[in-house]
VOGU-3710 file (C-alpha; in Angstrom, 3 decimals, decimal comma):
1> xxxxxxxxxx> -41,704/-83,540/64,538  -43,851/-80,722/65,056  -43,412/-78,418/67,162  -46,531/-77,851/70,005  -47,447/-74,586/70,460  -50,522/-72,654/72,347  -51,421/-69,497/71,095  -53,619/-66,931/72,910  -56,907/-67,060/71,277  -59,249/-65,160/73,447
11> xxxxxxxxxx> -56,722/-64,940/76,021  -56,143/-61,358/76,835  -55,110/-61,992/81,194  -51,106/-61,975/81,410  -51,010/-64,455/84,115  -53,070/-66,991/82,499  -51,499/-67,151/79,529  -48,031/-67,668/81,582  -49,195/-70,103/83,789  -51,023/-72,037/80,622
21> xxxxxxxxxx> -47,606/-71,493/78,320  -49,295/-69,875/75,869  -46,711/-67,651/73,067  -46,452/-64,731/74,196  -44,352/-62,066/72,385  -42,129/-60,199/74,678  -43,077/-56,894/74,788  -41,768/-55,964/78,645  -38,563/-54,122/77,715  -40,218/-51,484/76,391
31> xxxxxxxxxx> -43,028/-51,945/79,678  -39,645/-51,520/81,903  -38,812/-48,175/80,061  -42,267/-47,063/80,066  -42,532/-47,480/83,805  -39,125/-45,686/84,036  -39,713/-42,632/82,197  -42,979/-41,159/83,966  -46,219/-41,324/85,470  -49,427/-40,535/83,080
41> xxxxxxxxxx> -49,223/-41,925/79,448  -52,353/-43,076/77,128  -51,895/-45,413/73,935  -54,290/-45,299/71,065  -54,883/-48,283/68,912  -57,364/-49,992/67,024  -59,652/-52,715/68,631  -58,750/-56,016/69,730  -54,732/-55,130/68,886  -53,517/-56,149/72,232
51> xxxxxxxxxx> -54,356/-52,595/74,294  -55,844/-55,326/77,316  -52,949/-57,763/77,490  -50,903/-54,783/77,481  -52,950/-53,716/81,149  -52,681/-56,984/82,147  -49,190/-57,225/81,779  -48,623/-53,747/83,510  -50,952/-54,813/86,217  -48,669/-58,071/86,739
61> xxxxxxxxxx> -45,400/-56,375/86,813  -46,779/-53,485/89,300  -47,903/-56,364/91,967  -44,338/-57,503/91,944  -45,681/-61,251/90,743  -41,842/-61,512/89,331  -42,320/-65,440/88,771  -44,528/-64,378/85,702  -41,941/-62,562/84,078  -39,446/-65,705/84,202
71> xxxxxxxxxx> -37,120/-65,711/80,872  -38,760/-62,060/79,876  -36,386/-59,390/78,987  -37,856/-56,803/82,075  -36,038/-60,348/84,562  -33,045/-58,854/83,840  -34,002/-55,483/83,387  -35,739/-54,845/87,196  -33,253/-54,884/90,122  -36,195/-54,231/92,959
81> xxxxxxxxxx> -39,820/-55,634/92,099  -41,925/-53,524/94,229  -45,605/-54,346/94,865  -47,714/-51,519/94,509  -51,437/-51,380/95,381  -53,430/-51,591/91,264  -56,800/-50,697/90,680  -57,522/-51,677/87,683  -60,818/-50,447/85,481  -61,767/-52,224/82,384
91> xxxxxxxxxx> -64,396/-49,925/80,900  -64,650/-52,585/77,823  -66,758/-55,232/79,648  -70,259/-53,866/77,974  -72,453/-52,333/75,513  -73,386/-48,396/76,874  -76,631/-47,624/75,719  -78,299/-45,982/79,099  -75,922/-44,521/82,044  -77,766/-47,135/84,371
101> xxxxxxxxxx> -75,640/-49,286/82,617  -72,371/-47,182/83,090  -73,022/-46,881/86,830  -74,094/-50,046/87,426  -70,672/-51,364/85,998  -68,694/-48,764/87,857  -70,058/-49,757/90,946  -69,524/-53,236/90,230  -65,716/-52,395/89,303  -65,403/-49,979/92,585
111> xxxxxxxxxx> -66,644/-52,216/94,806  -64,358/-55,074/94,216  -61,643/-52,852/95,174  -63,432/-51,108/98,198  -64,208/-54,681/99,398  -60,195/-55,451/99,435  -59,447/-51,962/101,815  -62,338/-52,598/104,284  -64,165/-49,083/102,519  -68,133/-48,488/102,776
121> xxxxxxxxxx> -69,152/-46,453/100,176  -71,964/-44,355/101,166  -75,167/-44,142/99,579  -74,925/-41,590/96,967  -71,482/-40,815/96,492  -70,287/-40,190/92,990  -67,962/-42,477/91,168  -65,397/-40,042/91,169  -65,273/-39,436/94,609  -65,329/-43,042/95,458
131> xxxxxxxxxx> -61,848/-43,370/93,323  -60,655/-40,604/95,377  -61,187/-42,358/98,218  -59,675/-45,501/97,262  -56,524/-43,868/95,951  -55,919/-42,116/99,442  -57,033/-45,486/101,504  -54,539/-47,836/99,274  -51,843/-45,480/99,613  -52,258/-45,210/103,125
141> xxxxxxxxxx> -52,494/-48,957/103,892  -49,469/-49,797/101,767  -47,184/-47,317/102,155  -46,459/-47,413/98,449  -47,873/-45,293/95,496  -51,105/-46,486/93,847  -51,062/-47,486/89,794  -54,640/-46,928/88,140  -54,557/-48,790/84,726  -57,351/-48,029/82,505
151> xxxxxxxxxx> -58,321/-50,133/79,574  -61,032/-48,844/76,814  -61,455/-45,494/78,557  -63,556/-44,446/75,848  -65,716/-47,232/74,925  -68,646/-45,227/76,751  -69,008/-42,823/74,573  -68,014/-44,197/71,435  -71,090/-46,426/72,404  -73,365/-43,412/72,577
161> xxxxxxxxxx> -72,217/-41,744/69,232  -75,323/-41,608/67,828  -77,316/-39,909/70,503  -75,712/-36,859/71,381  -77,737/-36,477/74,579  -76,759/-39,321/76,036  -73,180/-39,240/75,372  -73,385/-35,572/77,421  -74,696/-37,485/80,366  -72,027/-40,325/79,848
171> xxxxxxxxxx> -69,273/-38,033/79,011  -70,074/-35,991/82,506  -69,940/-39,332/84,575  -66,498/-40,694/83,294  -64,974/-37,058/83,526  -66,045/-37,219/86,987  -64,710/-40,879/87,626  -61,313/-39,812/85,894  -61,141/-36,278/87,711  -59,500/-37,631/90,909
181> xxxxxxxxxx> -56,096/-38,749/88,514  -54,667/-35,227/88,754  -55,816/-34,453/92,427  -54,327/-37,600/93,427  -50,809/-36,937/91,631  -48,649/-37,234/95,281  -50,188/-40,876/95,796  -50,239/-42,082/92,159  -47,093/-44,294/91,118  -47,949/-44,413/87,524
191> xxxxxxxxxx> -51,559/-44,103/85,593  -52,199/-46,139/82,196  -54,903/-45,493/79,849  -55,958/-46,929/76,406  -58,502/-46,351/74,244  -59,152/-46,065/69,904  -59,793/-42,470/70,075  -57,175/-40,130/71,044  -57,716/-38,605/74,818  -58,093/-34,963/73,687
201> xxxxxxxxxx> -60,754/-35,792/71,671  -63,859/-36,366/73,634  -63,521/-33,727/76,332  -63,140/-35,385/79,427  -59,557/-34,145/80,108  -59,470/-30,618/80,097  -58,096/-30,836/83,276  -55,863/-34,158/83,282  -53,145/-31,934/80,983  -50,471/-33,965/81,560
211> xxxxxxxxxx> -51,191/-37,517/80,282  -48,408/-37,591/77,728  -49,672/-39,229/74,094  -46,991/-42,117/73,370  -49,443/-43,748/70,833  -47,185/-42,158/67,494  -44,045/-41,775/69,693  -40,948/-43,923/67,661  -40,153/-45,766/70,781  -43,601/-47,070/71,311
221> xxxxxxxxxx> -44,653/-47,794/67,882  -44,484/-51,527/68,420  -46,203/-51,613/71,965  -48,854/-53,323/70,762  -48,995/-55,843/67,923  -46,238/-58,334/66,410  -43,216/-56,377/64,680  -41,450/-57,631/61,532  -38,359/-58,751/63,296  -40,353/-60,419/65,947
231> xxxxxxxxxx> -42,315/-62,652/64,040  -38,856/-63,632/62,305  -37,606/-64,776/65,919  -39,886/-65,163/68,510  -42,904/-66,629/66,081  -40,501/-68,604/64,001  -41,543/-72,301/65,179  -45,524/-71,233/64,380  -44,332/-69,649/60,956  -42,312/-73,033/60,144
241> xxxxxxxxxx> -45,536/-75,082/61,745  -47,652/-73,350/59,341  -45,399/-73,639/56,354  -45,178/-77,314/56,576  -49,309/-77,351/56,807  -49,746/-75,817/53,341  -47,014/-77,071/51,786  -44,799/-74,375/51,190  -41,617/-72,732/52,590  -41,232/-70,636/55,818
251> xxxxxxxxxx> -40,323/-67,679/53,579  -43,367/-68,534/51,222  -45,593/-68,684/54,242  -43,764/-65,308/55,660  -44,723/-63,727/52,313  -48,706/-64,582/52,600  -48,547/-63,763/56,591  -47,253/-60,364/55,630  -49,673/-59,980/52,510  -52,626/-60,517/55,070
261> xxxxxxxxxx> -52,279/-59,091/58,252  -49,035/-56,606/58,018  -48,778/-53,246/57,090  -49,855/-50,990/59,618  -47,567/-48,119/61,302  -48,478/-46,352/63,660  -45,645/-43,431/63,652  -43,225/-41,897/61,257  -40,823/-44,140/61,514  -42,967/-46,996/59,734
271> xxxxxxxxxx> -42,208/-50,182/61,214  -44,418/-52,963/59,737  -46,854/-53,928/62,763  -48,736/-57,211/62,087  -51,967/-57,414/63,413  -51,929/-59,726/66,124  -55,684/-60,933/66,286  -55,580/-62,593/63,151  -51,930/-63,672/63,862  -52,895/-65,957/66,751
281> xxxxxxxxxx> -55,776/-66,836/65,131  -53,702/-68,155/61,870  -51,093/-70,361/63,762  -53,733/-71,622/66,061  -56,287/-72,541/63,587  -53,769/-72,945/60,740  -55,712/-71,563/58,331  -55,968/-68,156/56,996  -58,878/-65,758/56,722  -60,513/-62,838/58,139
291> xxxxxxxxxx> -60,421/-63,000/61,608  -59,770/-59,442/62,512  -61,947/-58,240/60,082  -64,892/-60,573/60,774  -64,869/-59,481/64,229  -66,473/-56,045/64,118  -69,160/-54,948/60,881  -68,312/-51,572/59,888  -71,742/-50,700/58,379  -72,157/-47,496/60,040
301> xxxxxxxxxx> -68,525/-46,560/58,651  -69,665/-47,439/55,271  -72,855/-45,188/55,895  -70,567/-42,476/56,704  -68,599/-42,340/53,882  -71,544/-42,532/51,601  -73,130/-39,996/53,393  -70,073/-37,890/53,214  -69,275/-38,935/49,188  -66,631/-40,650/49,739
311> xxxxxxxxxx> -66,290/-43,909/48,121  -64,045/-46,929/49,053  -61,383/-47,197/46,790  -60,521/-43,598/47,698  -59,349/-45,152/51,164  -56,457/-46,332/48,956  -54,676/-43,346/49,068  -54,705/-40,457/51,038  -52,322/-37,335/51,495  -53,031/-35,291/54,875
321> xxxxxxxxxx> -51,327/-34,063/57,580  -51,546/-35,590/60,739  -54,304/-32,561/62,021  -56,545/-34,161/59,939  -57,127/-37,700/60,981  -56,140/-36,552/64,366  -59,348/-35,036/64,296  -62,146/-34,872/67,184  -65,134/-37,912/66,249  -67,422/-36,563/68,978
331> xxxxxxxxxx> -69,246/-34,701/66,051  -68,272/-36,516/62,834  -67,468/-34,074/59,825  -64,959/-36,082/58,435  -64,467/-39,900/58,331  -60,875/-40,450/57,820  -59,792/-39,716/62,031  -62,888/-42,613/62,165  -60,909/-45,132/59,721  -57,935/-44,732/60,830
341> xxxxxxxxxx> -58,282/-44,485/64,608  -60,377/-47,626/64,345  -57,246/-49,447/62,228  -59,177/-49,742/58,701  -56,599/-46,947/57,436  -52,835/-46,901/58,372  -50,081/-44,793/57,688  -48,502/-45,638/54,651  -45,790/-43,481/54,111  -44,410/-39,970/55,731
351> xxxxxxxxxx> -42,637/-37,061/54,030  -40,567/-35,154/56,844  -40,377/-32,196/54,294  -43,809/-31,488/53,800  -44,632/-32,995/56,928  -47,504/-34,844/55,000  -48,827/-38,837/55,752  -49,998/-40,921/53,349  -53,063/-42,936/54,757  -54,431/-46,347/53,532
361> xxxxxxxxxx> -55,961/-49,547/53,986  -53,405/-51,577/55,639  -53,621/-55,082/53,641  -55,357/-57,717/51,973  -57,813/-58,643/54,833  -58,868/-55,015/55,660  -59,728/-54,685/52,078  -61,336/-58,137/51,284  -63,343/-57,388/54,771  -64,029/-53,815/53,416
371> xxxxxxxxxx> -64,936/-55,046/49,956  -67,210/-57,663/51,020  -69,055/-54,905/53,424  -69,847/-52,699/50,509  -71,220/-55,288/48,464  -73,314/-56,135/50,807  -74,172/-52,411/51,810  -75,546/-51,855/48,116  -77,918/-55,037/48,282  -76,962/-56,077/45,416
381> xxxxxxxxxx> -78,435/-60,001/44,844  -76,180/-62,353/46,717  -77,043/-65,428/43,676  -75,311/-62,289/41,433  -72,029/-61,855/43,459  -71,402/-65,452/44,215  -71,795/-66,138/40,661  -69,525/-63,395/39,971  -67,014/-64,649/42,427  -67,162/-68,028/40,921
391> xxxxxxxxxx> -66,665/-66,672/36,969  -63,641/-64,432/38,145  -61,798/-67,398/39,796  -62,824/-69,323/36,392  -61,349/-66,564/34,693  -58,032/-66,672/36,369  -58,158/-69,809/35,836  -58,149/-70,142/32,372  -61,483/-71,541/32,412  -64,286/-69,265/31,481
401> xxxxxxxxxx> -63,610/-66,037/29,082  -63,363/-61,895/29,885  -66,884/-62,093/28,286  -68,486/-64,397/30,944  -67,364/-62,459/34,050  -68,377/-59,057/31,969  -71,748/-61,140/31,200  -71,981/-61,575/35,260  -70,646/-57,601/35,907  -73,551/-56,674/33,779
411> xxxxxxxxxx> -76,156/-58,466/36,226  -74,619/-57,911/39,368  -74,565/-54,041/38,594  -78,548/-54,512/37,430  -79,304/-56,008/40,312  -78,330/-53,108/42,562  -81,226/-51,129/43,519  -82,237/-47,777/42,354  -82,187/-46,186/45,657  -78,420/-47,301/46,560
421> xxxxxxxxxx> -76,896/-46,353/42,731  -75,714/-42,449/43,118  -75,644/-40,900/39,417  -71,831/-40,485/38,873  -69,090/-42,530/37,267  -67,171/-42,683/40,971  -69,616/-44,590/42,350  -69,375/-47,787/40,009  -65,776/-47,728/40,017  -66,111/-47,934/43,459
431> xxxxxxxxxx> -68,261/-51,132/43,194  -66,483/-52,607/40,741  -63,331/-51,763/42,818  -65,112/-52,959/46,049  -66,405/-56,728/44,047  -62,775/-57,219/43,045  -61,130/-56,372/46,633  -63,636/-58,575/48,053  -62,656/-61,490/46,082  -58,755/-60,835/47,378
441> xxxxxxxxxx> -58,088/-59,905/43,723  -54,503/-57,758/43,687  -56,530/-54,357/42,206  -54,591/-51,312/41,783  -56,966/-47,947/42,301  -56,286/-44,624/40,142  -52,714/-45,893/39,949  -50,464/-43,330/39,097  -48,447/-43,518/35,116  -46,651/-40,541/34,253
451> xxxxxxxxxx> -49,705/-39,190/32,059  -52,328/-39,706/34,916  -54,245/-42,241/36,865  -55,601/-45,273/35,236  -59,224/-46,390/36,946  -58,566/-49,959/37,700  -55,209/-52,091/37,247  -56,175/-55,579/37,425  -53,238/-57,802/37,796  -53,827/-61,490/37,128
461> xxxxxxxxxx> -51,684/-64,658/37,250  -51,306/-64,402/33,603  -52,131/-61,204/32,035  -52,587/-57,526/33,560  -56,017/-55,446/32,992  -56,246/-51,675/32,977  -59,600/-50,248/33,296  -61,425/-47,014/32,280  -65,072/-46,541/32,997  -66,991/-44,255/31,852
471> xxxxxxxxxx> -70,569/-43,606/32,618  -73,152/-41,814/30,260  -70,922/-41,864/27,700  -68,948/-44,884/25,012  -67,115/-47,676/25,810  -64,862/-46,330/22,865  -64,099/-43,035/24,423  -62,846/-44,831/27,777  -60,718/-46,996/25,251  -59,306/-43,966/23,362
481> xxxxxxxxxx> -58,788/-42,257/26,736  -56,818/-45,557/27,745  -54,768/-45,210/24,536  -54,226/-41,235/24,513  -52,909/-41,450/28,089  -50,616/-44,845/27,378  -52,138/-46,018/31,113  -50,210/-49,640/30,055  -46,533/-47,997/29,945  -45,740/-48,722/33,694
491> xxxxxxxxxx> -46,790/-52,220/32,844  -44,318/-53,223/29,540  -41,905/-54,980/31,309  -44,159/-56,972/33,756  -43,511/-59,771/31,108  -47,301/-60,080/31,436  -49,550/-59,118/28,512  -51,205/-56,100/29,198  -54,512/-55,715/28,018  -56,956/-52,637/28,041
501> xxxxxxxxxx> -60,527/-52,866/29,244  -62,874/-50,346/28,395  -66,713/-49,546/29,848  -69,515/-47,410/29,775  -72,072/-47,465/31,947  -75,728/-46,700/30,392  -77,320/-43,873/32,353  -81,053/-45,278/32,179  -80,116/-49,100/32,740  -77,563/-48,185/35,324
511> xxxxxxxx> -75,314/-50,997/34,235  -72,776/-51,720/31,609  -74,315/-51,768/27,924  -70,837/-51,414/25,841  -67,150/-53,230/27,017  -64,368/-53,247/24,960  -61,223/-55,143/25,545  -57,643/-55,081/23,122
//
């Protein structure tokens, strides 16, 4: 008998989703030691990965409202559950395009809290100096310390990115709203702030120095999102619910899950995070796609890295060192701190020697999603790609030949126009890379053999492809290069035949006009 199970969708309010019965996955042991071992933190992570259920749940557990946390690790962990007086501001409620819009939403989110201690703003008075005021009146009507929880801090001026004159003017108002978070330190319990991009980056708290950073700290790696382990225990009954809906196994099922929507890390210690958008999503809908990925359209990322010549299947893998995409995004030089802050890069490994991260795109949603964007972004003719789509699942199939889907390649890259096709040999492997990702095909990008780094790996249910393109020049050379450089070695004991593909693209036509495959 199946088991019944509600699962958050949309539902980001902690005491809602308790009251409705909704899964939740306990995350309050590590709230209790949070509120235990200081006073200012802020927590970077990517969009819609939890950051306001996390305030909500902080907000619940400050107000005392103990009957919430029934069966939760932190009812066993808290001896005295104090109320403390919360103000709460959710900077994520709009789009900020003007600052009438900012102040008009500050007011709004002031005044519900002014309302509660009996305060009259008067006319004119800053935003700033209205928190003030509020901290000192709630402290003084309680008796108790006053917790200021602030979700999407930043979503202000990552709104205004594009107009640097505006995001002055915005960037002056929020420092002034935040300034009173430091003054106030004697009546402040505990402050909370998340956002995508790290604090230090935008400027606003040159003087709020002591908000400590716990968004790559080890013990707080799995604040936000579903761990490994916990979608073994605590999800279990959805995993086994979905399992018995497609017809496979729990560990099958465990296996896709963690194909799909695992694989980021957000600290050195790598612990698989799932993303838990999609998750909910998945065992609520029971079906799997792009959920997290379908909820945002990265088209001015993509216009970045083209602008910056950096193509897609570069994203694959990255060395750096943690100053790099630590980097400020107030003025954009570089778009990896953009990619990975906003979760379309993760870490994917760490090297305490060197002290060097390896960066890339987390799994197979991020890169379908990615994939898909790029096609689109070089207008190629949609009739071409869906074609193409259909011919390559033919071709796994068994039933349509290498020549049919190279017979479709050769249209879809015709169809691209001149304007969007740059005039190097990177730029159509990244196509070519991006049409295969975007199909969910398992594509390996300049993967590594112990004589250098093969284009393309292609690995298919029955047989493995490894690709060298060349552009301007002979679809012979690419094979000889193939052959000289024995790209298939890694491959000989797959147990799948391994064959090599070789390409030229023809400078004038600007699409393939020689293949090769052995």
């Amino acid at each position: 008998m199946e088991t019944r199970l509600i699962y958050p969708v949309g539902e980001q309010d902690f005491p809602s989703l308790r009251e409705a019965g909704m899964v939740y996955v306990d995350k309050t042991a590590l709230i209790h030691r949070l509120a235990s071992e200081g006073k200012y933190f802020f927590l970077s992570r990517p969009r819609r990965f939890g950051k306001s259920l996390l305030i909500s749940t902080l907000e619940a557990y400050f107000q005392g409202r103990k009957e919430l946390f029934k069966g939760l690790a932190i009812e066993q962990l808290e001896k005295e559950w104090t109320q403390y007086p919360v103000l709460r501001l959710d900077m994520s409620r709009g789009k900020y395009f003007n600052t009438g819009y900012l102040l008009s939403m500050l007011d709004g989110l002031l005044a519900f809290y002014e309302r509660q201690y009996h305060i009259t703003a008067p006319d004119g008075v800053s935003p700033g100096a209205r928190l003030n005021k509020l901290i000192e009146t709630a402290n003084e009507q309680t008796g108790q310390r006053v917790v200021v929880l602030v979700d999407e801090y930043d979503a202000p001026m990552l709104d205004s990115q594009n107009n640097p004159a505006l995001q002055t003017e915005i960037r002056n108002i929020v420092r002034d709203v935040y300034s009173p978070l430091k003054a106030q330190a004697a009546r402040l319990r505990f402050v909370f702030l998340t956002g995508i991009t790290k604090f230090s980056q935008l400027s606003i708290f040159s003087e709020l120095n002591n908000l400590m950073n716990i968004s790559m700290m080890p013990q707080y790696e799995m604040l936000c999102g579903i761990t490994a382990e916990e979608m073994e225990t605590q999800m279990r009954p959805g995993i086994e619910n979905l399992a018995e809906y497609h017809g496979c196994t729990p560990d099958e099922m465990v296996t896709r899950l963690k194909e799909n929507y695992d694989g980021y890390h957000f600290g050195q210690r790598l612990i698989d995070v799932y993303n838990p958008f999609s998750l909910v999503k998945v065992f609520q809908y029971m079906l799997l796609g792009q959920y997290w990925f379908d909820s945002g359209t990265p088209t001015w990322l993509l216009e970045l890295l083209q602008g910056k010549h950096i193509e897609l299947n570069e994203l694959e893998h990255i060395e750096t060192r943690s100053s790099r995409f630590d980097q400020p995004t107030e003025q954009v030089d570089d778009p990896i701190p953009v990619f990975y802050q906003s979760g379309y890069l993760t870490i994917k490994d760490y090297d305490p020697d060197s002290e060097m991260y390896t960066l890339g795109i987390p799994n197979r949603e991020v890169r379908i999603g990615l994939g898909q964007s790029l096609v689109n972004y070089v207008k190629a003719r949609p009739d071409s790609n869906d074609y193409l789509r259909k011919v390559y699942f033919q071709l796994r199939r068994g039933a349509a030949t290498l020549a049919d889907f190279m017979a479709i390649l050769k249209d879809f890259y015709s169809s691209i126009p001149y304007d969007v096709a740059n005039d190097n040999e990177r730029h159509y492997q990244a196509i070519l890379y991006a049409v295969l990702a975007s199909f969910g095909a398992d594509i390996r990008v300049e993967e590594r053999t112990a004589a250098g780094r093969a284009d393309l790996v292609l690995l298919m249910p029955q047989e493995i492809y490894v690709m060298e393109l060349k552009y301007g020049h002979t679809a012979m050379e690419a094979l000889e290069q193939l052959k000289k450089k024995d790209y298939t070695a890694k491959w000989n004991h797959d147990g799948r035949p391994v064959r090599l593909l070789a390409m030229n693209i023809d400078k004038e036509t600007r699409t393939i006009d020689d293949w090769i495959c052995e």
